[in-house]
C-alpha positions, 0 to 999 in steps of 0.5 A: 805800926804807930805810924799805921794806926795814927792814919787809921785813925785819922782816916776813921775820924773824917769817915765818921763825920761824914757818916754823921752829917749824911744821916743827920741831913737824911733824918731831918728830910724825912717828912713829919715833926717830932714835937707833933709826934710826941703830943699825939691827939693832944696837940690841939689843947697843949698851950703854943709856949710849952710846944715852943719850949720842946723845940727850944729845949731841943734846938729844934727852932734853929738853922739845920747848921746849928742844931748839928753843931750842938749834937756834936758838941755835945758827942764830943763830950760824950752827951748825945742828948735827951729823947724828945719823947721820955726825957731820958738821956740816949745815953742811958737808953743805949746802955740798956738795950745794948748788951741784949743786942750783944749777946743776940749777935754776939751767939749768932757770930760765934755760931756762923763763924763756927760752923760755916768756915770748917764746911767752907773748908772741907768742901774747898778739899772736895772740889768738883765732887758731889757733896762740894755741888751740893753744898754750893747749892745749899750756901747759895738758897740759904743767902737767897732766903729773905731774913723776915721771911724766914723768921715769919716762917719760924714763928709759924712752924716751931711756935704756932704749929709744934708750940716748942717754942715762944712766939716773941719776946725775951723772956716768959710773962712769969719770968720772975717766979721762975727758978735761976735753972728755969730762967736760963731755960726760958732765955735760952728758948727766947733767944733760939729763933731770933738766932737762927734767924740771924745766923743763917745767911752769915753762915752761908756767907762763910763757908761760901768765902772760906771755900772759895778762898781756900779753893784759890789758895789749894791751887798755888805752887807752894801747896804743890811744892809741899804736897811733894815734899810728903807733907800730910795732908792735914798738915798742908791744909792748916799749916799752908793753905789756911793761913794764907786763906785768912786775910780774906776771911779777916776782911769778911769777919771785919764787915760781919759785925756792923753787918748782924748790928744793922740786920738785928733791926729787922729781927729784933722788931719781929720778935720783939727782941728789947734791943737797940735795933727795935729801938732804932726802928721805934726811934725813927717811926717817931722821928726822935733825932737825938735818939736815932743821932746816938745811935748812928754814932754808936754803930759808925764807931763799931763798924770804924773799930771792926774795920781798924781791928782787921787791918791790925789782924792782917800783920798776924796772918800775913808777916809779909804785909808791912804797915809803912807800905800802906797809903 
């Protein structure tokens, strides 16, 4: 298992480099200047040594090679720089946007897991009947469904026609005069449309996996072999054929995290969601490379950590799987 986990990491470590200079090479070869971004109108009356002093103060006067060399220097010590446009640290800009993008996705998760793998499941056991067509059906026009063209559809129906619920935002423009019962309320209806918008092409995604590998599961001689034996039909199911279904399922809850992060872009600047998707997309716009820098970092080492922890999983769902085997 150490052995394993050394080369993980090791593996994980060459994957992020790589991600870093692909993205860094990408972001600076998007035309436009951050420095004229951020002096606006204003650019024509700000003195040329404070425009050179900006550049400076940011690496930008230097070889492409350089500046990248800074950046990681200072990643290494966990220092990610300043936004050209505020002054603050990405850091601190991070830290503030992240746990609103974690509970989004963190709700979303919970709720495509919970429901879509047990309808997975119970139509794998109903293969060929009408209820299993039907719900293929379903699975397959609720992925097809474009993420902004149902949210736009959202907003349109449950704000703008039956106004149930807040057209955007997180919270009420009287939020602070509101009680802590009535506070949770007006969260809770902020975060509804953003997750559903968010949670239904996952589900779709789990129950048509978890069906699809239960389906192949089901059809294996041991499932034969302990139906013969009298074994309850509940008992085949969960003791035998789901366990050997996880290591699939494994995989695709592995992939699902860095997969709602980097959708929750898209959503989070529809309803004007304060997370660090909205903070991406801004961060790009305006062509600030320190901030979209730490933020790749952030994302790379959440997708890298997914991954390793559904390695790890895979020796509890599956004894038979040996971590020296691994190249």
């Amino acid at each position: 298992m150490l052995s394993y986990l050394i080369r993980r990491l090791f593996y994980a470590v060459l994957t992020f480099f790589g991600i870093t200079v692909a993205v860094f090479a990408l972001i600076h070869s998007v035309p436009g200047d951050p420095v004229v971004f951020f002096t606006g109108a204003r650019g024509k009356h700000v003195p040329p040594a404070i425009i050179q002093h900006i550049r400076h103060a940011h690496h930008l006067d230097e070889p492409l090679v350089a500046q990248y060399g800074w950046w990681v220097r200072g990643v290494v010590t966990l220092d990610f720089g300043r936004s050209i446009f505020d002054g603050r640290t990405v850091v601190t800009h991070i830290a503030e946007k992240m746990p609103n993008t974690f509970l989004l996705n963190l709700i979303a998760f919970l709720l495509a897991a919970a429901i879509g793998v047990p309808v997975g499941l119970w139509s794998a056991t109903r293969s060929g009947r009408l209820a299993e067509r039907a719900s293929a059906v379903t699975f397959f026009l609720l992925y097809s469904l474009p993420s902004f063209w149902v949210a736009l559809l959202l907003m349109h129906l449950f704000s703008v026609k039956l106004n149930l619920l807040p057209l955007f935002g997180m919270t009420s423009d009287d939020y602070l005069q509101m009680s802590l019962g009535q506070q949770l309320l007006d969260r809770v209806r902020h975060l509804i449309l953003p997750v559903v918008t968010l949670t239904y092409a996952q589900l779709a995604i789990f129950a048509r996996f978890s069906k699809s590998a239960l389906t192949e599961v089901i059809r294996q001689d041991f499932i034969t072999t302990a139906r013969a034996k009298g074994a309850a039909p509940s008992a085949v199911l969960w003791r035998h054929a789901f366990r050997n279904a996880l290591i699939p399922l494994i995989t695709l809850l592995g992939l699902t995290i860095p997969y709602l992060i980097s959708g929750s872009v898209i959503v989070e600047q529809i309803f004007q969601w304060d997370g660090i998707g909205r903070l991406y997309f801004d961060s790009i716009l305006q062509r600030d490379y320190p901030t979209v820098l730490g933020l790749t970092v952030t994302t790379a080492v959440i997708t890298l950590f997914a991954s390793l922890f559904a390695d790890i999983l895979y020796a509890l769902a599956d004894p038979r799987i040996r971590f020296e085997a691994t190249p």
